[in-house]
N, C-alpha and C positions, 0 to 999 in steps of 0.2 A: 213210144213216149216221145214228145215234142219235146225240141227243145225253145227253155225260155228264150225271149228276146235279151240279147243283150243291152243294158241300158248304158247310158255316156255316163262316164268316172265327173263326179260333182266335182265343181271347183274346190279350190282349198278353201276357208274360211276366209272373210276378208277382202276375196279379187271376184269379179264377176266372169259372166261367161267367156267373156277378150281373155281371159287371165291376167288381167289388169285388177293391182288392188286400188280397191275405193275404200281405202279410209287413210288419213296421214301418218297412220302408224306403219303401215303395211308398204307405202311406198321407200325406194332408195332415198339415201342419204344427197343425191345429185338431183331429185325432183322437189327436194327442197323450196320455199319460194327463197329470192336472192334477198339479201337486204344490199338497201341504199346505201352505196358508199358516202362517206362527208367527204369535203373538200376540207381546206386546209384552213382556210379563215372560220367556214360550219361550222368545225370542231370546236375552232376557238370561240364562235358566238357563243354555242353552247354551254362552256364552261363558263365563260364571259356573264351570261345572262342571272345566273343563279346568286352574283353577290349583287347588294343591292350599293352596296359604298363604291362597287366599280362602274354598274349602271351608274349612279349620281353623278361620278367625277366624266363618264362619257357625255350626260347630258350636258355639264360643266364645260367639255372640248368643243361641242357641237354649238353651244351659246356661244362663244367666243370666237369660234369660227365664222359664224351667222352674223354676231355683230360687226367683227373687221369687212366680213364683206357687202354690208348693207351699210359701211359708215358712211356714205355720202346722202343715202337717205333718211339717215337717222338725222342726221344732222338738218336734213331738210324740213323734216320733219318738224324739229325743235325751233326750226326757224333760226339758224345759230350758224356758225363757219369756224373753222379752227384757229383763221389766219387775223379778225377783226380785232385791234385793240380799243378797250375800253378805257378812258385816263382822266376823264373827266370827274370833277368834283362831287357830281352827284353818284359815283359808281367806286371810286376812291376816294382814302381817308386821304385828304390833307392836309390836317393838323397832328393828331397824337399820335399815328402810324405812319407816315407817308408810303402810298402805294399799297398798304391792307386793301380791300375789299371791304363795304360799310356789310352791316349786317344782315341787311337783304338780297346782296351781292356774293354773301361769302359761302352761302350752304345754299343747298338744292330750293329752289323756287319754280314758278311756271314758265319765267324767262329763261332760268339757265338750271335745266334737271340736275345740274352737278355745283351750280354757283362757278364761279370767274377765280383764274385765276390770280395772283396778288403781284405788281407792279406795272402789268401789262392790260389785265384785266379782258382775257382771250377766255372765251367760253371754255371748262374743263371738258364737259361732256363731248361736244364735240373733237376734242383735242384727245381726249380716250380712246372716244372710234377711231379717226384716222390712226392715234398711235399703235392701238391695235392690230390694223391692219399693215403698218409700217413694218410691227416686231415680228408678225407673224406671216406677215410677206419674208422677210429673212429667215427666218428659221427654220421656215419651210424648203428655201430654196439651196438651203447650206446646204440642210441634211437631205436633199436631191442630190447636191455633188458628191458628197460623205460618199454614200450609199452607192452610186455609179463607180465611182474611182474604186471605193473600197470592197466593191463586188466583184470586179472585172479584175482588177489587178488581184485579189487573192486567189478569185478563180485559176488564173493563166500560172501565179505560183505554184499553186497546190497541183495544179495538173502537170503540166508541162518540166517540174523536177529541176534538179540540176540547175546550167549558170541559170536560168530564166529565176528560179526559185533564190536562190543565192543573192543576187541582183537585187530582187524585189523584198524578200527579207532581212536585206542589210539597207536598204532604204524605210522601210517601214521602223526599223528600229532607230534610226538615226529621227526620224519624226516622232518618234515614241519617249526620245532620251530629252527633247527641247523641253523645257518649261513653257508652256502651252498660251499663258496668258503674256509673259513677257514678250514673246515672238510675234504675237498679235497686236500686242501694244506697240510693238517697237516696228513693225512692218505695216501696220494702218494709214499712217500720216504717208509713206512712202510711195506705197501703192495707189491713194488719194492722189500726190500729186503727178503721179504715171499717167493717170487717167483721167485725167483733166482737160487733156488736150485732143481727148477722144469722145464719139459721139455718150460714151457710159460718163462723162464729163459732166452733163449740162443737168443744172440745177440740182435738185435732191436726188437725181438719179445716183449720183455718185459716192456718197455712204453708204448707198443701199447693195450697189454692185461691188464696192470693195468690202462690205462687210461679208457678205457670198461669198465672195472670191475666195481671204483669208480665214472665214470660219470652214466652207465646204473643204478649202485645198488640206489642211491642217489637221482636219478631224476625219482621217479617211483610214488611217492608219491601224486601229485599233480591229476596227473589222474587217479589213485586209487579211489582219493576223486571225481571226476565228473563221472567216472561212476560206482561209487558208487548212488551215486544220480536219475542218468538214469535209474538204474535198480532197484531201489525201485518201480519206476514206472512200469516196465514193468513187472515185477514179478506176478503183480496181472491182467493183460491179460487173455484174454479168450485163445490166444492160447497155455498160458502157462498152466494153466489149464485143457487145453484138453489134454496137454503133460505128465500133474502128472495122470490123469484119467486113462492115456492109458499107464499106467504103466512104463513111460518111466524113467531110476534114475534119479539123480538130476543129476551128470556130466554129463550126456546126454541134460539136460535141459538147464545146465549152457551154454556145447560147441556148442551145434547145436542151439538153442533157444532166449537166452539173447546174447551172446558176438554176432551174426549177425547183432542184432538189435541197437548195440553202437558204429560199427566201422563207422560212422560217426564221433562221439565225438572222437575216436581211431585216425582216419588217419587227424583229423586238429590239436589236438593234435602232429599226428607224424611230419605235416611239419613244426610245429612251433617250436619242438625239435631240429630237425636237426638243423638249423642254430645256436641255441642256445650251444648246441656242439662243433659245429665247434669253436666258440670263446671263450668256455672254454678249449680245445684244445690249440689253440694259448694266450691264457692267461697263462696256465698252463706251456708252451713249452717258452713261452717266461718271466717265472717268477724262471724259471730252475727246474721247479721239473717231467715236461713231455718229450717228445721227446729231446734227447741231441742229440751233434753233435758225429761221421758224418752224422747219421740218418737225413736225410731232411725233416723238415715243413716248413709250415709257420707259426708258432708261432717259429719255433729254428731261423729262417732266421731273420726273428725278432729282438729275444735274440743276434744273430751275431752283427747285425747293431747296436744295441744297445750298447753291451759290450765292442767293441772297440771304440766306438764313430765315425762309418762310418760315420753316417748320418750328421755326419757336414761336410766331407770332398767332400762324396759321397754320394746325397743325393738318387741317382736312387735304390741302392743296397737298400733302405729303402722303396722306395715307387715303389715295383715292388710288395712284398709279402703282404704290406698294400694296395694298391689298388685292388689287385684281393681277399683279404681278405674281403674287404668292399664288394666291387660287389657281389659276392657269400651270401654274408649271407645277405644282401639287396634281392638279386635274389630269395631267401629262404624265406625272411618274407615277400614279397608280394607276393610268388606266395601262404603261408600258407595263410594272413589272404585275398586272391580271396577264397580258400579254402574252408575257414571256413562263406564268406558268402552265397558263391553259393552252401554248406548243411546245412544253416539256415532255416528250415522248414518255418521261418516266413518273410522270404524274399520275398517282391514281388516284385524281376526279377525273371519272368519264364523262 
């Protein structure tokens, strides 16, 4: 009797003859395909994207942005300048108002999209743009100080412990205890005339560079204090850890290490500043001790309408620089607090 051949033991179900399975059920949990991690702004487009009132107020940033920084050729555009006054009979009332704008002069037309201001009779629109660009060149540039001073110095508390924390804690709170607006008020005119006699001196540079100086030096405090807090936590990380291990210094630690790990807290922080700015700005500008005239804001435009008592004769020249003042810092603080909830680790919209 012969014996049968023996045949090869069939694969299992599922794998071919490699012993490799070919179907995705049958493979490890490690041959997985990977997904794409987001990054840290992704996430937040993402969540960002699905309201539409948050989109709106973004498009809202991105118009106001676009226009301060296109306002030389807007205005070229218009054929207009911010700085010409108009005082002539045919362009001002001479008789029942002195200094109104006649009625062709006083609301939007083809010569002046916005109509002319009233006593000086200076193109609005143009005096928009540049103010634009004036309020939100400041705002911008504070909340750059804010944010530097107030990242690095909480950073260096939170890590480094002890007197360094101590020091920097007992300063942050003595800036925390001042009344915010009187110390500004009261150190504006000072600081102005410090610098005066320096190249940040000459012409309208010098509102602009003291109003920086005093809003960025001022408003740094508060997020000192939060990621200070942040980074007590992160401090004791393994991969910071591995970082002291592997002989890396501490500024090494501090900049590549902690400050990546908080610009979360850093950038809801930053957009919640910015509008916050802008209407210390026009608070400032329009309480006289920021931006004077000719120099165009909208806190000075303000102070204009205000000082002659426009806004009862004229009430547009009043609610051209307060309406786009509201809008923008409306447009600011919901697109910060979309922001701040779509890098809320504990948010569950994914």
């Amino acid at each position: 009797m012969t014996d049968s051949p023996v045949l090869p033991a069939r694969p299992p179900s599922g794998a071919d003859a490699g012993g490799e399975p070919n179907s995705p059920a049958d493979r490890p949990a490690s041959a997985a395909p990977a997904v794409a991690a987001r990054s840290l702004l992704g996430t937040a487009w993402l969540r960002i994207r699905r309201s539409k009132i948050v989109l709106a107020a973004l498009a809202v940033v991105v118009l106001m942005i676009l226009f301060a920084a296109l306002a030389p050729l807007l205005s070229a555009l218009e054929g207009q300048d911010p700085y010409t006054t108009r005082t002539s009979p045919d362009v001002l009332d001479d008789y029942g108002t002195p200094g109104l704008p006649l009625p062709y002069y006083r609301y939007p037309s083809a010569d002046h999209w916005l109509g002319v201001e009233p006593g000086l009779g200076r193109d609005i629109f143009a005096r928009m743009a540049h103010g634009a660009q004036v309020s939100l060149v400041i705002a911008l540039l504070a909340t750059a100080v804010s944010v530097v001073l107030g990242t690095l110095l909480g950073a260096a508390a939170g890590y480094f412990g002890g007197k360094v924390d101590m020091v920097i804690s007992r300063v942050m709170d003595l800036f925390l205890a001042f009344p915010h607006l009187l110390l500004v008020l009261s150190l504006t005119p000072i600081l102005q005339s410090r610098l005066g006699d320096t190249a940040l001196g000459e012409g309208s540079l010098l509102p602009i560079a003291s109003l920086v100086i005093i809003l960025g030096f001022f408003g740094w405090a508060y997020l000192a204090r939060v990621v200070r807090g942040q980074v007590l936590s992160i401090r004791e990380q393994e991969f910071v850890e591995a970082a002291r291990a592997y002989g890396a210094s501490h500024r090494s630690i501090v900049v590549k290490q902690i400050v990546p790990n908080v610009m979360g807290v850093v950038l809801v922080y930053a957009t919640m500043m910015i509008p916050t700015n802008i209407t210390a700005e026009a608070a400032l500008s329009f309480l006289g001790v920021g931006v004077k005239d000719p120099t165009p804001s909208w806190g000075q435009m303000l102070n204009a309408a205000q000082a002659g008592n426009w806004y009862l004769t004229d009430p547009w020249f009043l609610a051209v620089p307060a309406g786009a003042l509201v809008l923008t810092v409306l447009a600011f603080n919901l697109l910060g607090d979309a922001v701040r909830d779509a890098l809320d680790p504990k948010s569950s919209r994914g």
